[in-house]
Every structure is written in C-alpha cells, then in structure tokens.
C-alpha positions in Angstrom: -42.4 -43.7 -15.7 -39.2 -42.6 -17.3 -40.4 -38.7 -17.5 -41.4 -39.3 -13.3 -37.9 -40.4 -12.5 -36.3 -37.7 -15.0 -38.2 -35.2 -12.9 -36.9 -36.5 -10.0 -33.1 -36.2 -11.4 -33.6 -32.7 -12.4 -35.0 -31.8 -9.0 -31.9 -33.2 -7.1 -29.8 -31.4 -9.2 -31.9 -28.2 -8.8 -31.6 -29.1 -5.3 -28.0 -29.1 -5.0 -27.4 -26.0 -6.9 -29.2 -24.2 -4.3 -27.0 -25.7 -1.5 -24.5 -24.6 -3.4 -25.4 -20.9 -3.6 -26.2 -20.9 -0.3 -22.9 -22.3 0.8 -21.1 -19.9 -1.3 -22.8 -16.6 -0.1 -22.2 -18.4 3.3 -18.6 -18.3 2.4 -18.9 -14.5 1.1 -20.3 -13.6 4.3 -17.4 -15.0 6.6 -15.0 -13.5 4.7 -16.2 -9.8 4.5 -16.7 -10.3 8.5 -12.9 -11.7 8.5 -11.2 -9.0 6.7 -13.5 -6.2 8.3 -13.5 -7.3 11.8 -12.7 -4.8 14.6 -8.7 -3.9 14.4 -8.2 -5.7 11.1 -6.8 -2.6 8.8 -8.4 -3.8 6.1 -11.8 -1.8 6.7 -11.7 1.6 4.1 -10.0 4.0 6.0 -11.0 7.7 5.2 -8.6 10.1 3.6 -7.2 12.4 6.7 -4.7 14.4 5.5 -4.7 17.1 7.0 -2.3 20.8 6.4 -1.0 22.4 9.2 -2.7 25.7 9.9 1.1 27.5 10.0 3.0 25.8 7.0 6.4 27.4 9.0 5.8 24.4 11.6 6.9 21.8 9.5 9.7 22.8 6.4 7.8 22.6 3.1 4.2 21.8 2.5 2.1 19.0 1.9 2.5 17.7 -1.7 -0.4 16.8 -3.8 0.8 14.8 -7.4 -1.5 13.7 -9.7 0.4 10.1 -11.2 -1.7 9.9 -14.0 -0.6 13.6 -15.3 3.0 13.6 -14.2 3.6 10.7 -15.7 1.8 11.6 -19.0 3.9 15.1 -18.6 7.5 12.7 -18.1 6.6 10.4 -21.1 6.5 13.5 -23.8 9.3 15.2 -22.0 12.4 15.4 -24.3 15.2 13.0 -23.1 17.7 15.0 -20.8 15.1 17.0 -18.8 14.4 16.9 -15.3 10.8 15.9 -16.0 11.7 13.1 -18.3 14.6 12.1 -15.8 12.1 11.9 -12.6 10.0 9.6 -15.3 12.6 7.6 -16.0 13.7 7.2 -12.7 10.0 5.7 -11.3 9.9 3.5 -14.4 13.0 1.8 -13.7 12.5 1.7 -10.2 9.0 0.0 -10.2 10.3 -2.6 -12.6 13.1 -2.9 -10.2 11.1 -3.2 -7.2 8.4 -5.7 -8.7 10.1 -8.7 -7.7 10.8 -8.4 -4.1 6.8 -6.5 -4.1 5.7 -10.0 -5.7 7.8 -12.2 -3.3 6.2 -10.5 -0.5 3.2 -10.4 -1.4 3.0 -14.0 -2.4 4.4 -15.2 0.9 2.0 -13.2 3.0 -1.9 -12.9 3.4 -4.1 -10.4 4.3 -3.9 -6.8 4.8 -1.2 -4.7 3.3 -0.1 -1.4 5.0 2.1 1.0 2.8 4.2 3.4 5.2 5.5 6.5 2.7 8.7 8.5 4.1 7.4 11.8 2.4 10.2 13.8 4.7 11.4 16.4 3.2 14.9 14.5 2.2 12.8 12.4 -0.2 12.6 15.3 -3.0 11.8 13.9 -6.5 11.4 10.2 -5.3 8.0 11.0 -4.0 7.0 10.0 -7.7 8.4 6.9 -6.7 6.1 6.2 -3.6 3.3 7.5 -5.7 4.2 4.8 -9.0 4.6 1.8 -6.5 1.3 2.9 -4.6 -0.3 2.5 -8.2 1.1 -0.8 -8.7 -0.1 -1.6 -5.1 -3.6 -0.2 -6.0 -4.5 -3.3 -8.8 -4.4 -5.8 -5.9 -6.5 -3.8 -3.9 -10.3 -6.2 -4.9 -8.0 -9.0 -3.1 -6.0 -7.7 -0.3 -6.7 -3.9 1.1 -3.8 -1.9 1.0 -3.8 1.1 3.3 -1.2 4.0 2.8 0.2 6.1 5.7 2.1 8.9 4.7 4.5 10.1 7.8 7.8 11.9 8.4 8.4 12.4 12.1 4.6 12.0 12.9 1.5 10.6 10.8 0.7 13.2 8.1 -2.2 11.1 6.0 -4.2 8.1 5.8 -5.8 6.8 2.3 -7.2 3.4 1.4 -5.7 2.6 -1.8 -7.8 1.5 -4.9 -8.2 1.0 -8.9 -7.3 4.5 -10.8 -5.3 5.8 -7.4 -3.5 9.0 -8.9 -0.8 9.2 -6.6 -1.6 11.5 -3.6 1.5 12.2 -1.3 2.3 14.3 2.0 5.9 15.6 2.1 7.9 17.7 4.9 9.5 17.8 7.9 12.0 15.2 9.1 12.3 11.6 8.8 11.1 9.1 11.8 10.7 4.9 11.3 8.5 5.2 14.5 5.4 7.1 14.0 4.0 4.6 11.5 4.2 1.5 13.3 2.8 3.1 16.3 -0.5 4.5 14.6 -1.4 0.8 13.8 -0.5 -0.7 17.1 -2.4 2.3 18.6 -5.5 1.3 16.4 -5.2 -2.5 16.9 -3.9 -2.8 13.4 -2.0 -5.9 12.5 -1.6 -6.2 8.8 0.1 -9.1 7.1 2.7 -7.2 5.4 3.7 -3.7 5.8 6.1 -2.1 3.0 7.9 0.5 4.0 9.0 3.2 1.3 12.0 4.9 2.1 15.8 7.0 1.4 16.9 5.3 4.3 18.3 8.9 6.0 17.3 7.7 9.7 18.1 5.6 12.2 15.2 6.0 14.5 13.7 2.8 14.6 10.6 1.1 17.1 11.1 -2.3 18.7 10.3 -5.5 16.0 6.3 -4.8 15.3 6.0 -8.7 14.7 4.3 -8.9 11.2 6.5 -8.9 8.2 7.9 -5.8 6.8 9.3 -5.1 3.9 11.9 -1.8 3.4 12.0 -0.5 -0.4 14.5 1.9 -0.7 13.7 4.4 -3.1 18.0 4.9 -3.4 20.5 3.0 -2.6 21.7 3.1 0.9 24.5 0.4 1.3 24.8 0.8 5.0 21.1 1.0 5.9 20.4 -1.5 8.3 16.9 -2.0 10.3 16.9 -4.2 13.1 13.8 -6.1 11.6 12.5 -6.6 8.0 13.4 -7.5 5.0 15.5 -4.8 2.8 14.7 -5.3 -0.9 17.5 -5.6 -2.8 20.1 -6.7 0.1 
C-alpha cells in the first residue's frame, strides 16, 4: 500500500515537471516571436557596407579597424605616442561613458540601435565608437544591438555580437538625420538608440519618440539636440 501511494507521489511530481517544460518552451517560443516580429530591429541584420565605386565621391574611404589588434598594438605602445595616446583616449572614455550606457540601458527594454557619426571630422575617435560597440556587444544574448554607421547618408549596417572587433565606416560629412530615417523607413522602433557622436552638426530630424541617448566622443559644451538625453550634461 505505501509503495502504491509512493508511486502515485512520484508520478504527480513527474507530472508537473512536464507542465513545467512545456510552459517554459511555451514561454521561449513567445519571446523569440516578440523580439523578431515584423519591424522589431531586433531580427540579425546582414552586414551592408558597401564602398562607393569612385572613392572621390565622398572625402576619405571607408575604414576597416580591427579592436582586438589596435588595441593590443596601443597597450605595448610606449607612453607619449600617438598609438598609445588613441589607446588611452578609448580606455578613459569607455570607463567614462559606462555609467550613463548602464543608466540607459537599465531604464529601457528591448532593442538597442547604435548610430556611429563615422564623418570624416571624427578622426582618431573612431576607436572610440569601435571600444563602446564592444562593450555594447556583451549584452547582445539579452537585448540585440544593431549598429548603423552614417555621415550624411547610411554607410553600414551590422548586428553586433560576442568577439565584435570593431568594424567602422568613416567619410564624408556629418548629418543627425539619415539614421533615424533608415529605421522609421524599415518600421524600426528600438527601445533605446545611442547615438555616437563629435557633436559638429546641427542637422537634426523631428523627436523620433523612443529614447535616445547622445555620447559625445569630445566635449562639445554647446551641443544641444532638441531630443535625448546628452551623457554627461
């Protein structure tokens, strides 16, 4: 009698495990449909950058930097050279950046869309963009980050991930605009849209209506958008 009624325990247990799996995978299941429904950005987006066929149409060329090197290249640089200045420079900026990245993160939810300003203006601080697109790239199992890389129009597209090296489009001259019209173009509404930038412009589109976040890779005391947050400000 008592091994009849321990069977029956186990099998209720048993039982409930398996409602619980089946819940969970339920679960799963809605939220891969959630965050890659049609016009949520989180979906992978495919790599599209793209060099013009006559470089002379836009001054300079795109710019290719592998992270992971230059930054290995800037760390056993002597103190003093360029190289081991531009190392310096991302190091302190990242760790500078970190807690307004954190803040916004924290307060936001889903997608994350990275707008680059890789105009020609930006110079060394494209190693910036690249280091805080790497420190973007470890939250990318949460939340998807996408980067767009524009100056006056949309030069690239990447989905961030783990081990991004720090791939960067640079030329031409500086527009706030084209970004935020390639996602409202695509039906993309992301829940928070960092916006890397020397603040040299003051082209800028009506109020998207998600939150955005400007990081200034300088300072730029009288940079003022007319939506967003300005880290640091």
């Amino acid at each position: 009698m008592q091994a009849t009624q321990q069977q029956k325990i186990q099998g209720a247990s048993k039982g409930r495990s398996w409602v619980g799996v089946v819940i969970l995978v339920a679960g799963l299941a809605v939220a891969g449909w959630w965050y890659n429904r049609p016009g949520n950005m989180s979906s992978p987006v495919q790599v599209t950058m793209t060099q013009p066929q006559n470089a002379q149409e836009v001054p300079g060329t795109f710019k290719r930097v592998d992270l992971a090197a230059q930054m290995q290249q800037g760390r056993q640089s002597q103190p003093g050279t360029e190289v081991r200045r531009d190392y310096d420079a991302s190091v302190s900026f990242i760790a500078q950046a970190k807690p307004a990245l954190d803040k916004a993160l924290t307060e936001t939810s889903g997608p994350v869309v990275v707008i680059a300003d890789t105009s020609g203006s930006m110079g060394s601080d494209l190693q910036k963009v690249a280091t805080t697109n790497q420190y973007l790239a470890g939250i990318s199992a949460t939340r998807p980050v996408t980067a767009i890389y524009v100056d006056d129009q949309v030069r690239g597209i990447e989905q961030l991930s783990l081990g991004y090296p720090g791939v960067l489009a640079g030329g031409g001259v500086t527009s706030y605009r084209p970004g935020f019209e390639y996602l409202k173009e695509h039906g993309g509404r992301p829940g928070l849209v960092i916006y890397l930038t020397d603040g040299l412009c003051s082209t800028f589109p009506a109020d998207p209506g998600y939150p955005v976040l400007w990081l200034l890779v300088r300072p730029a005391s009288d940079f003022r958008p007319p939506f967003g947050v300005v880290a640091g400000q």
